[in-house]
DSSP file (Angstrom, degrees, kcal/mol; ACC not computed):
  #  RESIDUE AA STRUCTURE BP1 BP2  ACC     N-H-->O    O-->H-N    N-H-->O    O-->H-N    TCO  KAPPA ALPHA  PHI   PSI    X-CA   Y-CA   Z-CA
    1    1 A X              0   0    0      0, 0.0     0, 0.0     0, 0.0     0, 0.0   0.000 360.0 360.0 360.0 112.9   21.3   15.0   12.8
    2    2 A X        -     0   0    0      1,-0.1     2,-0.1     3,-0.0     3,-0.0  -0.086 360.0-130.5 -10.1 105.2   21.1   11.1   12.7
    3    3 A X        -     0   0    0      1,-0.1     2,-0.2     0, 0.0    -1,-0.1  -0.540  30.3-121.2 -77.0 141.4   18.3    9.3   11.3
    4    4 A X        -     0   0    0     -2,-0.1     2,-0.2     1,-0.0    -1,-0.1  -0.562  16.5-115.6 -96.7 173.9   17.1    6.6   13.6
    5    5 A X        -     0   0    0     -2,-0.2     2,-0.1     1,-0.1     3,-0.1  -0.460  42.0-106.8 -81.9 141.9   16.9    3.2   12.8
    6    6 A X        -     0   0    0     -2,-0.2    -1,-0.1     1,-0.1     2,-0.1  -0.554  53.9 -85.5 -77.6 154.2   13.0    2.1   12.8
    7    7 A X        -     0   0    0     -2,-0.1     2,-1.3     1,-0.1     3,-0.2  -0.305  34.1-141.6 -66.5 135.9   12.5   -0.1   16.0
    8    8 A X        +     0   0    0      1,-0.2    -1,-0.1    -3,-0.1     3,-0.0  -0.628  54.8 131.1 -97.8  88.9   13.4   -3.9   15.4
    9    9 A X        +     0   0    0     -2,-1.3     2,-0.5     2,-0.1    -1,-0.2   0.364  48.6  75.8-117.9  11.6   10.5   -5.5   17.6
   10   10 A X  S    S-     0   0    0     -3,-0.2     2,-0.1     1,-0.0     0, 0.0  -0.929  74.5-123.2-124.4 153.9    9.1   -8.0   15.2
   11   11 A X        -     0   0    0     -2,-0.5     2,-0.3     2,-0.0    -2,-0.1  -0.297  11.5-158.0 -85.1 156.3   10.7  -11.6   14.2
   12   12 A X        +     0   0    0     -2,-0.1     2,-0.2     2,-0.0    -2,-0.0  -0.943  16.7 169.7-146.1 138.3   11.8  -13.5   11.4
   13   13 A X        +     0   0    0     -2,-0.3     2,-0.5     2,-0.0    -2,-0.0  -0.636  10.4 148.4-174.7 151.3   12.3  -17.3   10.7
   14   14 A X        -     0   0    0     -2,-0.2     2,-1.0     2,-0.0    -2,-0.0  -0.933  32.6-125.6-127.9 132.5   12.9  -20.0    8.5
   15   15 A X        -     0   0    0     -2,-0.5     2,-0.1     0, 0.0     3,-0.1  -0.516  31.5-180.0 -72.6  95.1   14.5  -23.5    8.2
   16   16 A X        -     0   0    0     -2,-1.0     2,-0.1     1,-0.1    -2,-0.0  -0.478  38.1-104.0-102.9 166.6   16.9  -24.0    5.5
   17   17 A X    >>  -     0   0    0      1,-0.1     3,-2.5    -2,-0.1     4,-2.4  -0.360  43.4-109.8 -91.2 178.1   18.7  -26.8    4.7
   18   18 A X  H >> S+     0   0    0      1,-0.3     4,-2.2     2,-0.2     3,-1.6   0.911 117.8  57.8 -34.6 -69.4   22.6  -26.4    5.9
   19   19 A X  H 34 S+     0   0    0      1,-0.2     4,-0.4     2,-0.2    -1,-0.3   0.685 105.3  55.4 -62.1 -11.5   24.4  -26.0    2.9
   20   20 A X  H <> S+     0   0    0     -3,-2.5     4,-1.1     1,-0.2    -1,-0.2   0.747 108.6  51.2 -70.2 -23.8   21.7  -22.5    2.2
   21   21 A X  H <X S+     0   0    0     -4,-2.4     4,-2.7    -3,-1.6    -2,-0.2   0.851 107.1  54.1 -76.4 -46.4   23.0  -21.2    5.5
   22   22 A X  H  X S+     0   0    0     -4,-2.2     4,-1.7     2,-0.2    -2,-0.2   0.733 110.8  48.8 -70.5 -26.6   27.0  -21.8    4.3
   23   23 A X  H >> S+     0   0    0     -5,-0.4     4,-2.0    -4,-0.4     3,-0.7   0.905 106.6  46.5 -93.0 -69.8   26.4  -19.9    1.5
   24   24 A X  H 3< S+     0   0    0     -4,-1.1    -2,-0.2     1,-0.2     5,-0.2   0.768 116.6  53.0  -8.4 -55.8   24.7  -16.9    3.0
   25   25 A X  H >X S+     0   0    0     -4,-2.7     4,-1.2     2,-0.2     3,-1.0   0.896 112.5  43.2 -50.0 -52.5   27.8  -17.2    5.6
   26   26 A X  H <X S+     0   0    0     -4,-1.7     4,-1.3    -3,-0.7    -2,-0.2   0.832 116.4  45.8 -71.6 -32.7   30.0  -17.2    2.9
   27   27 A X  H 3< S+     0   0    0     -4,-2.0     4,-0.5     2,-0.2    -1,-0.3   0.365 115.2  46.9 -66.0  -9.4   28.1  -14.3    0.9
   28   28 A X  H <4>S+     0   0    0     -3,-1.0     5,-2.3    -5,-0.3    -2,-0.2   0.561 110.6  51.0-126.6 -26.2   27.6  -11.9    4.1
   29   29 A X  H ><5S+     0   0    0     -4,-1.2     3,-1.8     3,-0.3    -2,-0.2   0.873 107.7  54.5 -93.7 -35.1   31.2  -12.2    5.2
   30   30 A X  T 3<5S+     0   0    0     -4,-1.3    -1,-0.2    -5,-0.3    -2,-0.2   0.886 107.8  46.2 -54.0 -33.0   32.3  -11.4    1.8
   31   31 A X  T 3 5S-     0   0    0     -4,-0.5    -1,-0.2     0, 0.0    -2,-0.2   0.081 121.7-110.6-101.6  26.2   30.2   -8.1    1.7
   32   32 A X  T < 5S+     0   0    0     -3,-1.8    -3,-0.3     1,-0.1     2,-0.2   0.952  76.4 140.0  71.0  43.6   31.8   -7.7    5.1
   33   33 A X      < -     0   0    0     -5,-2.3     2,-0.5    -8,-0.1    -5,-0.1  -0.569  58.1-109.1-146.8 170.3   27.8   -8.3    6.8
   34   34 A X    >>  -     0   0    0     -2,-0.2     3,-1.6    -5,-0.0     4,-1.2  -0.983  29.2-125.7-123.4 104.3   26.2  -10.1    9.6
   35   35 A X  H 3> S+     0   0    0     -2,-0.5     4,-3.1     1,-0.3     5,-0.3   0.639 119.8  52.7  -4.4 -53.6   24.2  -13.0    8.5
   36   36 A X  H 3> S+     0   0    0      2,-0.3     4,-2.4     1,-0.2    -1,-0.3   0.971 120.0  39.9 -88.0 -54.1   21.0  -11.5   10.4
   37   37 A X  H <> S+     0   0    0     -3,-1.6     4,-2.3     1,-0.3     5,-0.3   0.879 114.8  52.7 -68.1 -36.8   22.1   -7.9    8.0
   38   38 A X  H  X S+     0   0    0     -4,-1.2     4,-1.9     1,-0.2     5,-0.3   0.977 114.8  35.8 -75.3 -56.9   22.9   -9.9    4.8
   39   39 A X  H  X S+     0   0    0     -4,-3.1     4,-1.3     1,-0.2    -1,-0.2   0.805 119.7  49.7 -95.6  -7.0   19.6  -12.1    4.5
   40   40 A X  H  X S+     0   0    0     -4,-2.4     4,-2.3    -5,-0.3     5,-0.2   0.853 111.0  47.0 -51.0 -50.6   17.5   -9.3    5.7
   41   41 A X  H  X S+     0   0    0     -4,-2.3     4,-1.6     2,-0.2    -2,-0.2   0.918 116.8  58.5 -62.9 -42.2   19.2   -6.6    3.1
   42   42 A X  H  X S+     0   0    0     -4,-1.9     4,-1.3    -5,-0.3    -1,-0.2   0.814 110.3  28.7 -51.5 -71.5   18.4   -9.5    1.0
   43   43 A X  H  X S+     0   0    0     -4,-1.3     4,-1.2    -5,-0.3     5,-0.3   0.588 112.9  66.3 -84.2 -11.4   14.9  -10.1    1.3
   44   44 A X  H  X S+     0   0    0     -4,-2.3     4,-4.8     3,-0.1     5,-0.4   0.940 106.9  39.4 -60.9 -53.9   14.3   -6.6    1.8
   45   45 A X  H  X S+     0   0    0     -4,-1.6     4,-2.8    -5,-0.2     5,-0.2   0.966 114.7  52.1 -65.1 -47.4   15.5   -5.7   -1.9
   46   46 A X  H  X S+     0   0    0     -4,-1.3     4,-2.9     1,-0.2     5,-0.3   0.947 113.3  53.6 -75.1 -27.6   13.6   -9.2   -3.8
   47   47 A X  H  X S+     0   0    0     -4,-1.2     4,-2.2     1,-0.2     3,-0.3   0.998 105.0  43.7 -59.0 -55.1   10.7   -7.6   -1.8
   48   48 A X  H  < S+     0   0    0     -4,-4.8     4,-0.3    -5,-0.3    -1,-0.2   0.924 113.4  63.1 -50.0 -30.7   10.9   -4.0   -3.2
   49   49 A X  H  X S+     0   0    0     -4,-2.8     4,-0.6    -5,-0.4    -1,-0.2   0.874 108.2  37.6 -50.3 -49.3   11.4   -6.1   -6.6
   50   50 A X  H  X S+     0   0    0     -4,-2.9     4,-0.7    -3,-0.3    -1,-0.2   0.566 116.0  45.8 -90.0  -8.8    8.2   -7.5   -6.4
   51   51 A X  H  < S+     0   0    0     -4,-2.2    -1,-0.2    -5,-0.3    -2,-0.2   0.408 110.7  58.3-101.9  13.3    6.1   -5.0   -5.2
   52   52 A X  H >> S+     0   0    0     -4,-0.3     4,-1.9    -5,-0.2     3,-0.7   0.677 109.9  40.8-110.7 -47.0    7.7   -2.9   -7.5
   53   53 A X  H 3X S+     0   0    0     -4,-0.6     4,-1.8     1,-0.3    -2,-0.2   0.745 106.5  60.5 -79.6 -22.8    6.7   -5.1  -10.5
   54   54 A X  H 3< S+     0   0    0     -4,-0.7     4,-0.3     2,-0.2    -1,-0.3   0.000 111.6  44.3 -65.0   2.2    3.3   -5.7   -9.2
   55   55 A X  H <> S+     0   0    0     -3,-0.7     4,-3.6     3,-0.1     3,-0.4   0.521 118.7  43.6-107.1 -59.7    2.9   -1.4   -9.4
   56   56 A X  H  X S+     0   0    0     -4,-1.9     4,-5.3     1,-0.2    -2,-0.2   0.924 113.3  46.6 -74.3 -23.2    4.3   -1.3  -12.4
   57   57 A X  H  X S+     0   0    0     -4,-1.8     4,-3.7     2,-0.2    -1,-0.2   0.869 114.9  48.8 -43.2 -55.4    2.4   -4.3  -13.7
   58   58 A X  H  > S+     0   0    0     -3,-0.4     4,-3.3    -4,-0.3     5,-0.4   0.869 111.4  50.3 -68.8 -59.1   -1.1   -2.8  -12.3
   59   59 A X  H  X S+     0   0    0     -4,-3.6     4,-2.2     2,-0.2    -2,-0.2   0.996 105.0  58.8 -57.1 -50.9   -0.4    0.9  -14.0
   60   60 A X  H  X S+     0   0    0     -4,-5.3     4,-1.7    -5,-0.4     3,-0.3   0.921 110.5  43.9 -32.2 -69.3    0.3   -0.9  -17.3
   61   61 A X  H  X S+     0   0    0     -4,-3.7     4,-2.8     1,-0.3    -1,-0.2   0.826 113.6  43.1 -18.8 -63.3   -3.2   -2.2  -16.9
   62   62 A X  H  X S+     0   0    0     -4,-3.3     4,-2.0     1,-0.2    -1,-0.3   0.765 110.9  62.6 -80.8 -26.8   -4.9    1.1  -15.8
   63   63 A X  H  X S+     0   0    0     -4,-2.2     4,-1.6    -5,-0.4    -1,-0.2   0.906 115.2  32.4 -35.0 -68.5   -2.6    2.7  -18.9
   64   64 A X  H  X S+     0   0    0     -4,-1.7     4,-1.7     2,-0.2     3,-0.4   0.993 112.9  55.0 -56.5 -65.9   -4.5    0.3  -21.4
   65   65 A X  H  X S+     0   0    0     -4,-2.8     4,-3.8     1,-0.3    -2,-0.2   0.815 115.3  42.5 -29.1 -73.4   -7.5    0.3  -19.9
   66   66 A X  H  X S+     0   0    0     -4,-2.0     4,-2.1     2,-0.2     5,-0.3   0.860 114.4  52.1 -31.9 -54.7   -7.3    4.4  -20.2
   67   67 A X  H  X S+     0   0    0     -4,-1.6     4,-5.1    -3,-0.4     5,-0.2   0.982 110.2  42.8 -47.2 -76.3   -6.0    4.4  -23.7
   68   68 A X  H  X>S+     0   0    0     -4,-1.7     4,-2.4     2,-0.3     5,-0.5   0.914 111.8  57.0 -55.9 -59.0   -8.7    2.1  -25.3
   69   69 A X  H >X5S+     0   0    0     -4,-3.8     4,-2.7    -5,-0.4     3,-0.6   0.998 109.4  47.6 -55.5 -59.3  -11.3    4.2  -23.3
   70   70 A X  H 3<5S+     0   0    0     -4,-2.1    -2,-0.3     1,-0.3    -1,-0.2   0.958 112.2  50.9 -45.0 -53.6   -9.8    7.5  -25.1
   71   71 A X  H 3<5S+     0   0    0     -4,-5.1     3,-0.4    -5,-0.3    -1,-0.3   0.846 114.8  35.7 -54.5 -31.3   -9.9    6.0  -28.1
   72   72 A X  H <<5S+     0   0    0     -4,-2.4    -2,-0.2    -3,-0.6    -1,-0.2   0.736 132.8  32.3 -77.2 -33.5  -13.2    4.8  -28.1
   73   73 A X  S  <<S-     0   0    0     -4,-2.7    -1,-0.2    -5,-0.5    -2,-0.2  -0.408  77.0-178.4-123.9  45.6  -14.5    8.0  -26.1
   74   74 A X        -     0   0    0     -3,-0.4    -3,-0.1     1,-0.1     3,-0.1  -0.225  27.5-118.6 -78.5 144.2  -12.2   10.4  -27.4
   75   75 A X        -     0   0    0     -2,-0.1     2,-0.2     1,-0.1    -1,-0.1   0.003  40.5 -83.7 -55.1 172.8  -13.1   14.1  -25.4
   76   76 A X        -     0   0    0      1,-0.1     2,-0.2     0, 0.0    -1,-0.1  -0.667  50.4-103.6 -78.8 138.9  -14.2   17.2  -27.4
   77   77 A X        -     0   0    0     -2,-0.2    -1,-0.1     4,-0.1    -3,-0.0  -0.450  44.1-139.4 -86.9 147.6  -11.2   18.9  -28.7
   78   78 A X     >  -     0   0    0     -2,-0.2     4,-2.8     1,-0.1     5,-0.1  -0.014  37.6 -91.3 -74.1-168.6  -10.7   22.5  -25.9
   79   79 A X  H  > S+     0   0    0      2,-0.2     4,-0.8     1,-0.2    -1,-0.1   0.479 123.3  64.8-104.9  15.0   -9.8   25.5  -27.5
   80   80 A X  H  > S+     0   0    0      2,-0.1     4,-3.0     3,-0.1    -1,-0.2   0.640 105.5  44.7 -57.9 -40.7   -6.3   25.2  -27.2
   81   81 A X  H  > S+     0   0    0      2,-0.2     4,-1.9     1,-0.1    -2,-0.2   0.967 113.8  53.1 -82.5 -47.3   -6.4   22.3  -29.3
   82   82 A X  H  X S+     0   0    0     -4,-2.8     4,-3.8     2,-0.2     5,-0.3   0.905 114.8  42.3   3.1 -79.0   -8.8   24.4  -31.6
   83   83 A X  H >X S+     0   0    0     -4,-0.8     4,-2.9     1,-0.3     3,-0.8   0.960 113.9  49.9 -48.6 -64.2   -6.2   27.1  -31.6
   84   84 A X  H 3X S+     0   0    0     -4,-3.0     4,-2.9     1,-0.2    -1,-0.3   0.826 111.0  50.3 -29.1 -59.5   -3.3   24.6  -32.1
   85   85 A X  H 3X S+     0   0    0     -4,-1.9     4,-1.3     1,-0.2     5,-0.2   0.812 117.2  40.4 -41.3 -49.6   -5.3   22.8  -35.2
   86   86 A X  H <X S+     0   0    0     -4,-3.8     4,-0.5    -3,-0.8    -1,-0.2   0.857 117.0  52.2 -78.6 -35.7   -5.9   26.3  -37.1
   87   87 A X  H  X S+     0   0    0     -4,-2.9     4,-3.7    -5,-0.3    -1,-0.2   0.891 107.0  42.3 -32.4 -72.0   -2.8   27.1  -36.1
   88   88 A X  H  X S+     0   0    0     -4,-2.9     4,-1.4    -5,-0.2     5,-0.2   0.845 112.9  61.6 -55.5 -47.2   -1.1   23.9  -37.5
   89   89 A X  H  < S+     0   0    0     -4,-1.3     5,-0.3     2,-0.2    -2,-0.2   0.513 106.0  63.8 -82.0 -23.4   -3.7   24.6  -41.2
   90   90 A X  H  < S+     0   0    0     -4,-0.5    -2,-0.2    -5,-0.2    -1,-0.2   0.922 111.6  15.4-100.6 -54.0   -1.8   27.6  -41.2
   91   91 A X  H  < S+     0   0    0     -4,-3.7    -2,-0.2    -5,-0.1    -1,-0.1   0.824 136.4  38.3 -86.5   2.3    1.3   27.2  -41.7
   92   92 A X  S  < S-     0   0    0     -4,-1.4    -3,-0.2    -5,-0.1    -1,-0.1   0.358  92.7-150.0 -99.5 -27.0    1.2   23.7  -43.0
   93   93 A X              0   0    0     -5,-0.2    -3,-0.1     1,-0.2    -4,-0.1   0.647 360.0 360.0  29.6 155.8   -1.8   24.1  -44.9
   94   94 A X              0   0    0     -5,-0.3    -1,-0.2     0, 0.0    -5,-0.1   0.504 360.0 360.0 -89.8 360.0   -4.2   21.1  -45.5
């Protein structure tokens, strides 16, 4: 079955100077494109770029942020980690 296309009801525009437009033409007729598809596909992708580095940027954060709190505040070890430890003292010895 087809996927549909999301409705195109909203606008887009800017004024560049000539020679930005001639290159775009020249760039969209090379990939075989439609102006309107080529600087849409265009700014669609530098958008995903940046909102894409702006996630990862923001997790980095919340990453440290997390880290440093664990370190400072490290939990009580469960009894898995228990097991693991005695575990580890045993065949390793201390």
């Amino acid at each position: 079955m087809p996927v549909a296309e999301p409705k195109r009801d909203a606008r887009l525009e800017a004024r560049i100077p000539r020679a930005t437009k001639a290159l775009c033409e020249t760039a969209a007729a090379i990939q075989g494109r439609t102006l309107t598809d080529f600087v849409v596909n265009s700014v669609v992708e530098a958008a995903q770029r940046v909102v894409h580095a702006s996630e990862l940027s923001e997790l980095t954060q919340r990453d440290k942020v997390a880290f440093v709190e664990a370190l400072l505040h490290p939990p009580a070890p469960n009894a898995r980690l228990r097991k693991a430890a005695a575990r580890h003292a045993q065949v390793f010895g201390r």
